[in-house]
C-alpha positions as CSV (number, residue, x, y, z in Angstrom):
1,X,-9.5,-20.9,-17.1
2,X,-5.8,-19.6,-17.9
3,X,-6.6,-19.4,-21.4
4,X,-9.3,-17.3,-20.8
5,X,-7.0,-15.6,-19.1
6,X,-4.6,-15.0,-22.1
7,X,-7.1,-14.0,-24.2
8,X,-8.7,-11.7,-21.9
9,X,-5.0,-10.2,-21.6
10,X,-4.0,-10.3,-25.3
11,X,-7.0,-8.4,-25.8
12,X,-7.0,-5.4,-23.6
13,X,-3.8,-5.2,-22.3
14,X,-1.6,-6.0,-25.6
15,X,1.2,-3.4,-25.5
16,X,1.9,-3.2,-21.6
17,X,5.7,-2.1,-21.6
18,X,5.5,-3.2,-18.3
19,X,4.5,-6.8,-18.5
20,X,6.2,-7.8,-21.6
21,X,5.4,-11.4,-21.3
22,X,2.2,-13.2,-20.7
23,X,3.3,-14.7,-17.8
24,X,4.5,-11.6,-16.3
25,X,0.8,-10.3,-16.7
26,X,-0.9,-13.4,-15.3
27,X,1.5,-13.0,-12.5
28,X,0.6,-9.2,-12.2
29,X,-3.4,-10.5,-12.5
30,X,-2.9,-12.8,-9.9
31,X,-1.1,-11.2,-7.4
32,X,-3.9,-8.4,-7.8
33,X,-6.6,-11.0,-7.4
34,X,-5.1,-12.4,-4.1
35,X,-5.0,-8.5,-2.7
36,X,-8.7,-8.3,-3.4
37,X,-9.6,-11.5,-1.6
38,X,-8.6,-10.0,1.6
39,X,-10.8,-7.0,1.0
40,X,-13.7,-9.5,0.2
41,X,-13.3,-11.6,3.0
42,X,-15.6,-9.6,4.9
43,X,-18.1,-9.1,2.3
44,X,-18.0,-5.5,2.3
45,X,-15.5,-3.8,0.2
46,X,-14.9,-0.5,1.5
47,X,-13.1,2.4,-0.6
48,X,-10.1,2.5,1.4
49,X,-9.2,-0.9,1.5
50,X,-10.0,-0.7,-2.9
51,X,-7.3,2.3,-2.6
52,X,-4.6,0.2,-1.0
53,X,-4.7,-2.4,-3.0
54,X,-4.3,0.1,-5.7
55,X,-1.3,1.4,-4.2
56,X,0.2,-2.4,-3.3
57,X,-0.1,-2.8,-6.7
58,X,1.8,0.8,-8.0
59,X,4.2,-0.2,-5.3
60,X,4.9,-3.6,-5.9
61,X,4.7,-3.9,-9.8
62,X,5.6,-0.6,-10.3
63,X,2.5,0.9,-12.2
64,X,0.6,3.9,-12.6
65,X,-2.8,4.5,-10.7
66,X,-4.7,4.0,-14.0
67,X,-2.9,0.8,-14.6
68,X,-3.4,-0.4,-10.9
69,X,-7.4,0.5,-11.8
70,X,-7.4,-1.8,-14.8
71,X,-5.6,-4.4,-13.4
72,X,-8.0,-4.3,-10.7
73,X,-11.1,-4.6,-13.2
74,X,-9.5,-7.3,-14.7
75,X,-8.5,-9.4,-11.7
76,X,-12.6,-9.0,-10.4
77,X,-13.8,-10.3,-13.5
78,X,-11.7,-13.4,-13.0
79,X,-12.8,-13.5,-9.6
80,X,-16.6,-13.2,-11.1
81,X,-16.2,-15.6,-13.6
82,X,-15.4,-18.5,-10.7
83,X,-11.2,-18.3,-10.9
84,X,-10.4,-19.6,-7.2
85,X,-8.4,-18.2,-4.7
86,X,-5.7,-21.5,-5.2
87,X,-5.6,-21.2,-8.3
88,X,-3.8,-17.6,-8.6
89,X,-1.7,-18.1,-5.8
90,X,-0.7,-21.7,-7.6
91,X,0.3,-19.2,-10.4
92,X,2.8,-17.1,-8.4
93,X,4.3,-20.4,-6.0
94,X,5.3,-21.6,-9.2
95,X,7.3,-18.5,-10.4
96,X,8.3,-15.8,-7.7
97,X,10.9,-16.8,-4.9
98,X,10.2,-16.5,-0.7
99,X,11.2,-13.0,-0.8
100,X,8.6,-12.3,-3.7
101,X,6.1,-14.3,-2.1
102,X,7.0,-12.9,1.2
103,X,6.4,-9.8,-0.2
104,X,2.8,-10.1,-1.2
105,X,2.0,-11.7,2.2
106,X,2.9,-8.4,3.6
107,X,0.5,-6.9,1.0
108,X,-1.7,-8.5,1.7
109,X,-1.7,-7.8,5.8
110,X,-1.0,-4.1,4.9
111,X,-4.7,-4.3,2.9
112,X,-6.3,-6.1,5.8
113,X,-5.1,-3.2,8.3
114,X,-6.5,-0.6,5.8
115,X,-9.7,-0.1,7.5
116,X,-8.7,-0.6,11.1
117,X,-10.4,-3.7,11.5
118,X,-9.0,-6.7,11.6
119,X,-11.2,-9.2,11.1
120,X,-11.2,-13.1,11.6
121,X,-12.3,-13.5,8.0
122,X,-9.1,-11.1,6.5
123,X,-6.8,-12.9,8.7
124,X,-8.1,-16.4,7.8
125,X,-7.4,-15.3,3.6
126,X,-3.9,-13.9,4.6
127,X,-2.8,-17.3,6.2
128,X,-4.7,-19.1,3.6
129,X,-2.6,-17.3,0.5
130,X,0.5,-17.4,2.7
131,X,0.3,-21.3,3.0
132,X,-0.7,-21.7,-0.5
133,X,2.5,-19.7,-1.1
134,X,4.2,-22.1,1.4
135,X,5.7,-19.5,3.0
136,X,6.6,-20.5,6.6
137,X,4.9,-19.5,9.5
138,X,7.9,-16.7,11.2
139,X,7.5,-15.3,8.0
140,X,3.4,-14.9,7.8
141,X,4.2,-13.9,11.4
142,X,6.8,-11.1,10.6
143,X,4.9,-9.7,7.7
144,X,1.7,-9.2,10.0
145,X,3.8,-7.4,12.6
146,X,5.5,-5.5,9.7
147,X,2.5,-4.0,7.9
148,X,1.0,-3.6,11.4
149,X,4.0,-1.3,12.4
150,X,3.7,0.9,8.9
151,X,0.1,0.7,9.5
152,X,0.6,2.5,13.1
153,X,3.8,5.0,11.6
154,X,0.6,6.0,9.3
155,X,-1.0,7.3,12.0
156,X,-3.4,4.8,11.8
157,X,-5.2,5.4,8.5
């Protein structure tokens, strides 16, 4: 599956200044992936919960909103063709440090709050991804009542 991967990369994403390495992208693919499992966990994607993971992803790789698009085709195709949720967050475990992975586990809440709605099913992916990421439970904790603060300073939307 990770050589698909590659290839899939090498093919339309071949000059990204951004992500000058391979690994860098898969990291960038992955981390993108686990964001849209939280907006799937419910089984209905709504548009505000696709825009924050586009802006999670401007924010926290540092890309342009056409960029975040295209990463965001690419990680749903992965997610199509059967890549499992363990297997991306394997990918970043084995790279980025706590406060990286911290990090995306406050994402990751901050996408579940999108639509007002927390549901049993978004917070069951977010502690899923956060253990796969062995990050400890304060932290999952923290980052919940983090994102859920922003969410509220946000007036709510």
């Amino acid at each position: 599956m990770l050589d698909e991967l590659r290839t899939f990369f090498e093919q339309h994403v071949p000059g990204d200044s951004l992500a000058r390495t391979r690994e860098e992208r898969e990291l960038q693919l992955a981390t993108t992936a686990l964001l849209l499992e939280v907006t799937r966990s419910d089984h209905e994607v709504r548009d505000e919960e696709r825009d924050a993971v586009g802006r999670a992803i401007q924010n926290a790789i540092g890309v342009s909103a056409r960029r975040s698009r295209q990463m965001i085709g690419l990680a749903e195709q992965q997610v199509r063709l059967g890549t499992p949720l363990h297997e991306f967050a394997r990918r970043i475990d084995t790279v980025y440090s706590l406060e990286d992975k911290k990090h995306i586990v406050e994402l990751l809440w901050q996408v579940a709050f999108t639509d007002a709605e927390l549901t049993a099913h978004e917070e069951y992916v977010v502690r899923k991804v956060a253990e796969l990421l062995h990050v400890p439970f304060q932290d999952f904790f923290a980052a919940k009542i983090a994102a859920r603060e922003r969410f509220f300073e946000r007036g709510g939307r």
